[in-house]
N, C-alpha and C positions, 0 to 999 in steps of 0.2 A: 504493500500500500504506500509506504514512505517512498518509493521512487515514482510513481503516478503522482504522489501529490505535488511533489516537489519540483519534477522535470519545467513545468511549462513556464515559469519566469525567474526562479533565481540562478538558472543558469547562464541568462543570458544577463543578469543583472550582475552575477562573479564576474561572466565573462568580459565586460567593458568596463567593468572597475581593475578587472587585472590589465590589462592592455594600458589603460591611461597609466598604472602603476610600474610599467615595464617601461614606459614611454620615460617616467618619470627619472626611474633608475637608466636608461642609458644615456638620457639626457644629462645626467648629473656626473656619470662617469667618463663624457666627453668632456664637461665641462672643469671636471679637477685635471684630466688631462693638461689641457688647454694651459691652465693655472702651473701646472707644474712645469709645462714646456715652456716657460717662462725664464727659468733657471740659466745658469750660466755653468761653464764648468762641467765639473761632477755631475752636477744636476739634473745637466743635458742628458749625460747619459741613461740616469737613472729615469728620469723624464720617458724617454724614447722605450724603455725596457717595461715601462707603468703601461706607456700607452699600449705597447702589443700584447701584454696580458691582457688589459681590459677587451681590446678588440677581438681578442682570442676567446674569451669568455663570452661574449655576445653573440661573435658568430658561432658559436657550440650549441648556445640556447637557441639562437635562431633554426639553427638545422635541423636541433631536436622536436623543437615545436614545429616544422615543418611537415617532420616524417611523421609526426605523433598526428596531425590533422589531417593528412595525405590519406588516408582509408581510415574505415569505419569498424568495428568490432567485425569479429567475423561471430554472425549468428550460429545460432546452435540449442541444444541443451546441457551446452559449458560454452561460454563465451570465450576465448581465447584471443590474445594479439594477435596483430598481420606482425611480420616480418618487420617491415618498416617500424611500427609502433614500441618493440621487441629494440629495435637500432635504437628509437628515441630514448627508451628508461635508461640504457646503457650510458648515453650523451648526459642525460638530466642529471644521472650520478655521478660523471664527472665535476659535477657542478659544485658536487658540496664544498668544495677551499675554497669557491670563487666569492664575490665580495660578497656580505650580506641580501644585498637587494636581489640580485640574480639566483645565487643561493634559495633562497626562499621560494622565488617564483618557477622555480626547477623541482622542488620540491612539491609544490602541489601540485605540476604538472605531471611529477609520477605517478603521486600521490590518487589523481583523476583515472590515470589508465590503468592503475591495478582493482582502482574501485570497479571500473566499467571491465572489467576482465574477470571478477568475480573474487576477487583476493578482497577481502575488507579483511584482514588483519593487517597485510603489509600497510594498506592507503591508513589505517589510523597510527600506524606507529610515525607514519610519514607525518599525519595530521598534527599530530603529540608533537613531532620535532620542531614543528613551523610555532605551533601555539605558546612553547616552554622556549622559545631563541629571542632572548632579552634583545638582541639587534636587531631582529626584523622588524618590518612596519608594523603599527599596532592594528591599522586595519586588516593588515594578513594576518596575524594573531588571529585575531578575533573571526576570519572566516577560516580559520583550518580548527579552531574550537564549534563553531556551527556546522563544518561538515563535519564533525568527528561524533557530535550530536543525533544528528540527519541520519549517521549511516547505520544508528544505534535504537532510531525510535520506534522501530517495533520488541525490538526485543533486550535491550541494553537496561541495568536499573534505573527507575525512576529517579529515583533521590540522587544517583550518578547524573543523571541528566540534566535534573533540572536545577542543582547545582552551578553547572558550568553556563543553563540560560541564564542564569540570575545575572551573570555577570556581562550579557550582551542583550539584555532586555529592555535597559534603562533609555532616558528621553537623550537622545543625541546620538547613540551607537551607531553605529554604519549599517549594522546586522539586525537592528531592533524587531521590524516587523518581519522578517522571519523568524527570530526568535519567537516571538509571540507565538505565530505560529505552531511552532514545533512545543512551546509548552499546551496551543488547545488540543493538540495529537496526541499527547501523554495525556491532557484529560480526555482525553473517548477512551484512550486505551485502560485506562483506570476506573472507568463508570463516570465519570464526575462531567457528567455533559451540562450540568448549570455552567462550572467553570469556561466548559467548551464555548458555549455559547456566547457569555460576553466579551472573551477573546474575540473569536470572530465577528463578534459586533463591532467590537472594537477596532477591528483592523478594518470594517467595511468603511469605518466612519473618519478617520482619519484623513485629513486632506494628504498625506505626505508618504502615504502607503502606494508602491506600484500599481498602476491601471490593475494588469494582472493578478498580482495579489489578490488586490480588492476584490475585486471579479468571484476570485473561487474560494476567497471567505464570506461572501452574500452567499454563494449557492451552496456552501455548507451550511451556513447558517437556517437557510432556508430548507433545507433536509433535515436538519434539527429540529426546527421549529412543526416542520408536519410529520414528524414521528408521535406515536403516544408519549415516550418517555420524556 
């Protein structure tokens, strides 16, 4: 059930929030380039030696992220990588020494293809790493603690759950209304459909909730509300 509910907008809401955050980090790692290629001397040197790691590091993750988009799961009744996808985890692990930002961004991008491959053990230990790495961005923090949630809300403890929502539910989170979210699915799962309910009211009513969101917390709600219970 957790992956029907969840496929049709925060994927595409992860998706363009990481991209501006990839943007953000190569933008920044030209730009200390730039600053260091400034030096004189020694400098220079070390300068020119910064800059081809960095561009080494970039184009790895680009290639990876490449191959890893290049084909789609191969269907089945075991999902299995392509080949390609298979070359990309390989690439993305390379990644762990590289700077933090990229690091990170390589990490859920495993982190993605072992989930869609069928492994959810490996994608949360990946999820665990991103979430516990005091360097990364606190917005990738806080979506590899909501996918680590996500991959957990049919069958993961409750009180483990909704623990780690407390802490992405609050007013200003990046991740709020899905969190929300994923706490009214631990109330259905629980019996506690009052609580279900004014969640989903809740998210219907908020100006600042995604179109989509909105959307399929009114027609929850709305299923709620014409049940007996």
């Amino acid at each position: 059930m957790a992956d029907d509910i969840f496929r049709e907008v925060d994927d595409d809401l992860r998706a363009e929030r990481l991209r501006a955050l990839a943007r953000r980090y190569v933008a920044a790692a030209v730009a200390v380039v730039a600053v260091a290629g400034a030096g004189v001397g020694g400098w220079q040197y070390h300068a020119w030696r910064g800059r081809q790691a960095d561009r080494a590091w970039a184009a790895t993750y680009f290639t990876a992220l490449h191959a890893a988009d290049s084909s789609q799961i191969v269907p089945g009744e075991t999902a299995r990588l392509t080949p390609q996808q298979q070359d990309a985890l390989k690439r993305f692990a390379t990644l762990d020494t590289a700077p933090p930002g990229l690091r990170t961004l390589a990490r859920l991008e495993r982190a993605a293809l072992l989930a869609s491959s069928g492994d959810t053990r490996g994608a949360l230990s990946l999820w665990t790493q991103v979430a516990d790495d005091g360097a990364a961005d606190p917005q990738l923090r806080s979506l590899a603690s909501l996918l680590w949630v996500q991959h957990q809300i049919d069958d993961g403890d409750p009180a483990t759950l909704r623990s780690r929502l407390t802490t992405l539910d609050g007013v200003g989170k990046p991740w709020r209304a899905l969190a929300i979210e994923c706490e009214a699915m631990l109330d259905l799962r629980q019996g506690r459909t009052a609580d279900a309910r004014r969640r989903f009211a809740q998210l219907s009513a908020e100006a600042d909730v995604p179109d989509g969101l909105r959307s399929r917390a009114g027609g929850l709600l709305q299923t709620l509300n014409a049940s007996p219970s």
